[in-house]
C-alpha positions in Angstrom: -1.8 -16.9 -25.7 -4.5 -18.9 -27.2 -7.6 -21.1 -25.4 -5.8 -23.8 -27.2 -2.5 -23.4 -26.5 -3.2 -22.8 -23.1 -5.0 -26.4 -22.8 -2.5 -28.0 -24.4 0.3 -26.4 -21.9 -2.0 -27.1 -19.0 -1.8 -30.7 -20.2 1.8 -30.7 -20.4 2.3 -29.4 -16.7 -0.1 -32.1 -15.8 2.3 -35.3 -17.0 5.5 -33.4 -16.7 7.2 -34.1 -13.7 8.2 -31.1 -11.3 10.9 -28.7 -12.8 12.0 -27.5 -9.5 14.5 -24.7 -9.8 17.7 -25.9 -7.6 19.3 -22.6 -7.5 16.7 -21.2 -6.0 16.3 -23.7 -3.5 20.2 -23.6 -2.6 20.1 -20.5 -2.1 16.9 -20.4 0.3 18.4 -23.5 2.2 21.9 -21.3 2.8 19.7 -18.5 4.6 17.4 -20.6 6.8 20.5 -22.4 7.5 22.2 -19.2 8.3 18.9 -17.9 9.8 18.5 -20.9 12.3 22.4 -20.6 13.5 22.4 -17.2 14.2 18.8 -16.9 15.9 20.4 -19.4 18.3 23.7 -17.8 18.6 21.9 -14.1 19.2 19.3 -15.4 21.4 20.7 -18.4 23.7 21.5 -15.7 26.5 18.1 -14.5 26.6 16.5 -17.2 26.6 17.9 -19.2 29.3 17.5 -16.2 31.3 13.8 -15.8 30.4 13.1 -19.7 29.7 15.6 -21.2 31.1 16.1 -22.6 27.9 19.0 -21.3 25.8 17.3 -23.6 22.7 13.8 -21.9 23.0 14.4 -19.4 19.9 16.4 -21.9 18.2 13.7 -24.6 18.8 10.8 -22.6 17.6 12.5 -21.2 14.8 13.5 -24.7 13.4 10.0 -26.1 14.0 8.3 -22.6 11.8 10.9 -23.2 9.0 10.0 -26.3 8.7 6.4 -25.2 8.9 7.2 -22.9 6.1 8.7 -25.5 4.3 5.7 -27.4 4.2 3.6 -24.1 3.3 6.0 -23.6 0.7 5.4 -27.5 -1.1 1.8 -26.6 -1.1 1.8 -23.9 -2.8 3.8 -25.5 -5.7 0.7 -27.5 -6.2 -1.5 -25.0 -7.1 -1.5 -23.1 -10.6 -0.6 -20.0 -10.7 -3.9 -19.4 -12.7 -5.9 -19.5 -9.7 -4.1 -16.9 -7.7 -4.8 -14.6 -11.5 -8.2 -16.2 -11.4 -9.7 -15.0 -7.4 -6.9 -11.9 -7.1 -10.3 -10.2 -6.1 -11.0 -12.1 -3.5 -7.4 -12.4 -2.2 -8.0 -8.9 -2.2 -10.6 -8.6 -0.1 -9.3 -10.6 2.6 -5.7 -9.0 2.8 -7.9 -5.7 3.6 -10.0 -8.2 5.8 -7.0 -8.9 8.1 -6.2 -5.0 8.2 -9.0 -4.0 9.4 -9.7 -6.7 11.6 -6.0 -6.6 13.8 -7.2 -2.9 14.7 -10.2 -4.0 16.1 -9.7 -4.2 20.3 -10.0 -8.2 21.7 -8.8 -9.3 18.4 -5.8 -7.5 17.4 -3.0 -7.9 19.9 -0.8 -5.3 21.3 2.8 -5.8 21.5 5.1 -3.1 22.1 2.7 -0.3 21.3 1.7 -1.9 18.1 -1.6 -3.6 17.2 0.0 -5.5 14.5 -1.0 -9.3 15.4 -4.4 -11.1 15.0 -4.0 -13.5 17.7 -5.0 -17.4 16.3 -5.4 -19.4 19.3 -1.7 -19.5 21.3 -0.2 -17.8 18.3 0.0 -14.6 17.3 0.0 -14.0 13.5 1.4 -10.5 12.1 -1.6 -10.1 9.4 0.7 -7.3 7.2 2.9 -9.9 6.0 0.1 -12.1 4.7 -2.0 -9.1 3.6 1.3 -7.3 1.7 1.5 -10.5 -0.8 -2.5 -10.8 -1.2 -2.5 -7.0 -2.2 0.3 -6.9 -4.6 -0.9 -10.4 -6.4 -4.0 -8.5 -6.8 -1.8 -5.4 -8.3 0.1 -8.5 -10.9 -3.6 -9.1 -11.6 -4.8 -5.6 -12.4 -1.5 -4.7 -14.8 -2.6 -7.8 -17.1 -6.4 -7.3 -16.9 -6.4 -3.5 -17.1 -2.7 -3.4 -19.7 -4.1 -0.8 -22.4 -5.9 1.3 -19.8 -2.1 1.5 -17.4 -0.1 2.0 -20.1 -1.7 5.2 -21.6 -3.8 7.1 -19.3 -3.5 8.6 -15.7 -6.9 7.0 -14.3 -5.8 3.2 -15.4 -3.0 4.0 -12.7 -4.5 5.7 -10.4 -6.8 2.8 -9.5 -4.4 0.5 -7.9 -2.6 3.6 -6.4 -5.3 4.1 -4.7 -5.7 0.4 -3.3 -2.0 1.1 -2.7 -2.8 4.0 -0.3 -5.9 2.5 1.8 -3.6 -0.6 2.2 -0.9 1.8 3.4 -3.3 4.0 5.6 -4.5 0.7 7.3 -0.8 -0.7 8.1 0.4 3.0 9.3 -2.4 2.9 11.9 -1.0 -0.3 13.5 1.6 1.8 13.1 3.7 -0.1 10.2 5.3 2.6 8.6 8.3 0.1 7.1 5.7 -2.8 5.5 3.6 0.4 4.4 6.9 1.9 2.5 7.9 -1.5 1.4 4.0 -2.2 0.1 4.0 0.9 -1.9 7.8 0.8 -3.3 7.0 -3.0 -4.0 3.6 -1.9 -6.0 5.3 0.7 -8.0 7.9 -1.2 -9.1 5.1 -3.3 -10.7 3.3 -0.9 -12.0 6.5 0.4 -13.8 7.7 -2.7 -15.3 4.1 -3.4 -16.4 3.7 -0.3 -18.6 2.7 2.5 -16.9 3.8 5.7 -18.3 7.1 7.1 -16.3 5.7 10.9 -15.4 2.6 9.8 -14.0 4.7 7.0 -12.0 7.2 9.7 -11.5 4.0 12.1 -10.3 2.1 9.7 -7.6 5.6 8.2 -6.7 6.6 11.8 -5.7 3.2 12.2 -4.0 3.9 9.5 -1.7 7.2 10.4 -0.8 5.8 13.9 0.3 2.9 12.3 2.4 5.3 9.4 3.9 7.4 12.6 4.5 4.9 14.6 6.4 3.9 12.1 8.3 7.2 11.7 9.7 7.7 14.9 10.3 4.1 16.0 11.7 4.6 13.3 14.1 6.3 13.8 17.7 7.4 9.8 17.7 8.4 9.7 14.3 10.2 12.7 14.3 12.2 11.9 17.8 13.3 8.4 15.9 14.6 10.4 12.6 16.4 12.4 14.8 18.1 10.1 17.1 19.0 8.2 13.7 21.0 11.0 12.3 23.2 11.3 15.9 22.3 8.3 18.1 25.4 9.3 20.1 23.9 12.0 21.4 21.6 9.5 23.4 23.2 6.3 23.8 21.7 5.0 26.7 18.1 6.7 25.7 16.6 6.6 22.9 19.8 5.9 20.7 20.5 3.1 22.9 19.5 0.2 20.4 21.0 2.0 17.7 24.5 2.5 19.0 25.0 -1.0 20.4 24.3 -2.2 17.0 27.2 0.0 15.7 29.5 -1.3 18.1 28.8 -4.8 17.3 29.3 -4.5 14.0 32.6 -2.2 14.8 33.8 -5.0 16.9 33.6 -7.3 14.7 36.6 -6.1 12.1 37.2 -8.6 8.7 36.6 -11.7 10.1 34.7 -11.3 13.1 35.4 -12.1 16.9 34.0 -15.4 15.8 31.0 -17.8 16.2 29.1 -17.8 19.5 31.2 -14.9 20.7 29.9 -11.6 20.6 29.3 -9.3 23.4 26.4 -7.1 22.4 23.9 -9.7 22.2 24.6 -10.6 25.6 21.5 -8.3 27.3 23.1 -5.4 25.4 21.5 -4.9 22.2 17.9 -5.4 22.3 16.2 -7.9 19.9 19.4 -9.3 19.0 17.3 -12.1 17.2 14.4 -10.3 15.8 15.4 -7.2 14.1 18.9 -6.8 14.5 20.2 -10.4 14.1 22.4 -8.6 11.3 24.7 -6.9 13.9 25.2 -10.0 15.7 26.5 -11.6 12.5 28.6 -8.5 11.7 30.1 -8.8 15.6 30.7 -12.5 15.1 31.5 -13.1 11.3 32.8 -9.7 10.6 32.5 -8.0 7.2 33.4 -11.2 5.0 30.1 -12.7 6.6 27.9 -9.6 6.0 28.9 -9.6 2.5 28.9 -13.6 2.4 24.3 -12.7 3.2 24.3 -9.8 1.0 25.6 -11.9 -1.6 23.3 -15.2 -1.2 20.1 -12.2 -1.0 21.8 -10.8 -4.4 21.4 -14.3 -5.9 18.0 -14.8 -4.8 16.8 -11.6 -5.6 18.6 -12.3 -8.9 17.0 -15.3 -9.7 13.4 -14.2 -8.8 14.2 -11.8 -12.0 15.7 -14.6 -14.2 12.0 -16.3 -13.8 10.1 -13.0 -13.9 11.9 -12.8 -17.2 11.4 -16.1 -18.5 7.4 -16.0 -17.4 7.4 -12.4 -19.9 9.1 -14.5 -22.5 7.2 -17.5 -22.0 3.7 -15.3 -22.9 2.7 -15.5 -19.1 2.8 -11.5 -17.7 0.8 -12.4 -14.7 3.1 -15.3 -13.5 6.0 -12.7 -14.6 4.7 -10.1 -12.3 4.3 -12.1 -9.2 8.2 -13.0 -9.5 9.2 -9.8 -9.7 7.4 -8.5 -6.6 8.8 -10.7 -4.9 12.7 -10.2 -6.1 11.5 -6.1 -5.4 10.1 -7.3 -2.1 12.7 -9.2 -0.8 15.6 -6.8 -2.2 13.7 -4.1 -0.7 12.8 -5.3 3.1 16.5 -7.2 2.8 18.0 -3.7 2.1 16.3 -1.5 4.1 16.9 -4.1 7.2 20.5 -4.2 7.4 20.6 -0.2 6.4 18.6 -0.2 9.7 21.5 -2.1 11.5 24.1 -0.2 10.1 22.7 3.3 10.7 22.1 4.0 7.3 17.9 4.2 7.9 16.1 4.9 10.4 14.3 2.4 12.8 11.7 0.9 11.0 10.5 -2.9 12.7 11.0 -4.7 9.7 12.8 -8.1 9.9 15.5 -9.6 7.9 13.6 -12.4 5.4 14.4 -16.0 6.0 16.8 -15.1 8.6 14.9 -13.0 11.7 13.3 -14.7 14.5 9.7 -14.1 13.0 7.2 -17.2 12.7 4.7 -14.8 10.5 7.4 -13.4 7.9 9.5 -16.7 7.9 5.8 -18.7 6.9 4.7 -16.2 4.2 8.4 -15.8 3.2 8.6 -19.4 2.0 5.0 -19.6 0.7 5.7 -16.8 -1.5 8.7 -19.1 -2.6 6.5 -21.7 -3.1 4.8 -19.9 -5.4 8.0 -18.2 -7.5 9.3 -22.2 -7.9 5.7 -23.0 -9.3 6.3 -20.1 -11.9 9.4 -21.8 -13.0 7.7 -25.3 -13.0 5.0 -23.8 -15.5 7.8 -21.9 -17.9 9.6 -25.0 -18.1 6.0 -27.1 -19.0 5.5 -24.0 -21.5 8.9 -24.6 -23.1 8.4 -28.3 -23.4 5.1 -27.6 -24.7 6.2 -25.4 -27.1 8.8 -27.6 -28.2 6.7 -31.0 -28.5 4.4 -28.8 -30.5 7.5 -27.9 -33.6 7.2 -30.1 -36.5 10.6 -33.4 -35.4 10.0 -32.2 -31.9 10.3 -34.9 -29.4 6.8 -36.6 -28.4 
């Protein structure tokens, strides 16, 4: 795309008025909505007996989507160009946070983990944040550095690399799920974005063999893996979580045992509204309501691709990059979520997008979709452009 062209589309976004994309917004609004119901309907038992409150998840939940909300309008203000222009930076901060959430006094530990930098009252999980800073700046690299990916072995070996010392730092929190979702994510990228299919097929490979060796080389990791495969054999140890998710989501038949009414969440399954908020909609809603969320993540995930797409077409590979890490991203961490409640994966602490009580992942989630509508704001400036520009267009 041309200097001029480009100042002439930058003039079009400037006086056209916002092209937001209602289809994705629907679809976000049906999963916070969904989200905020059953965070209140899993949690009300806790809290009251822990708050005495049975609206404290609910209140706090409503008050961070919001938040995100707000987070997310900003970031439809800024162009996309500037996230291209200082991907460097953005960069150097996600590996910033890494490091400094390992560092004792300012990385809080909760539940073994030293996953949260703790801001004041709040605790803020820094691998959310840092995993959308480090694959902007792999969008980045796969336009700046395109002839060098798409023909030889070094040009992807770079931000493989960046890939792996971003992992390295989330596994010694330990994050093993954002560290597989990170690299999966960056991949997929890389792929789309040229680079050759054996050497993506080679490092892919490599990681799988080192993610696997770590599992296996390590007492915890191995225990979990194992109690995965047959969490019967331990059901009130450490299969415990595991198998009262299964019989939630047994119990819960077509239709469900209906809203408000399941069993398991009441002191029975453990983090009914964090990490397994997916079995207390199976219990209550039944399979028609599981497949009622995979289908409004299908769309979502489908329409981060419909923009990637248009971006590609539009002449803008950076802006089409950033959409598709985040259909890959949210497919991924989606899937690999309610595998985990279904006992199809192993345990890995990742929560459901949009929906899980998580004020860190439900701010960056909508930011990041923030930044996906302001894609589709500039292709539709780039279209009008382009048609103003043909000779009868409209002026």
């Amino acid at each position: 795309m041309s200097a001029a062209t480009m100042s002439y589309g930058m003039r079009a976004r400037e006086r056209m008025p916002f092209a937001w994309d209602f289809v994705t917004l629907g679809l976000t609004a049906a999963l916070l909505l969904v989200g905020i119901v059953m965070v209140t309907s899993a949690s009300m038992s806790i809290a009251a007996k822990d708050f005495a409150d049975p609206f404290y998840f609910f209140e706090r939940q409503f008050v961070f989507a919001m938040a995100g909300l707000a987070f997310g309008w900003v970031m439809t203000r800024f162009p996309t160009a500037l996230w291209h222009k200082y991907s460097m930076v953005l960069l150097g901060l996600a590996l910033l946070l890494l490091a400094l959430v390992l560092i004792p006094g300012l990385g809080a530990r909760v539940n073994g983990a030293r996953r949260w930098l703790r801001i004041g009252m709040l605790n803020f999980q820094v691998s959310e944040l840092a995993k959308v800073l480090v694959l902007t700046w792999v969008c980045s690299y796969c336009v700046r550095k395109r002839a060098e990916l798409e023909t030889t072995l070094p040009g992807l070996l770079k931000p493989f690399g960046l890939l792996v010392m971003s992992s390295v730092l989330l596994l010694i929190e330990p994050d093993f799920g954002a560290a597989t979702v990170l690299i999966a994510t960056g991949f997929a990228v890389l792929f789309v974005a040229g680079a050759r299919l054996r050497y993506v097929l080679l490092l892919l490979t490599a990681a799988v063999v080192a993610f696997a060796l770590l599992a296996l080389t390590s007492a915890y990791r191995l225990k979990r893996l194992m109690i995965f495969l047959h969490p019967f054999d331990e059901p009130f140890t450490g299969g415990f979580q595991l198998t009262q998710s299964l019989i939630a989501i047994g119990r819960g038949g077509w239709f469900g045992v209906g809203l408000g009414s399941s069993v398991q969440k009441l002191f029975y399954l453990p983090e009914a509204h964090t990490d397994f908020v997916v079995a207390v909609l199976a219990e209550e809603l039944g399979l028609a309501g599981v497949l009622g969320l995979i289908a409004l993540f299908g769309g979502l995930v489908w329409r981060a691709f419909c923009i990637s797409r248009a971006a590609a077409k539009a002449g803008m590979p950076f802006q089409s990059y950033l959409a598709l890490a985040f259909g890959v991203w949210l497919g991924l961490q989606a899937s690999i979520n309610i595998g985990v409640n279904m006992g199809l994966l192993p345990t890995k602490g990742l929560t459901l997008p949009l929906l899980s009580y998580g004020r860190s992942s439900l701010l960056v989630s909508l930011a990041w979709l923030g930044v996906v509508l302001r894609i589709h704001h500039e292709v539709a400036c780039s279209a009008r452009a382009a048609v103003t520009r043909m000779p009868g267009g409209p002026r």
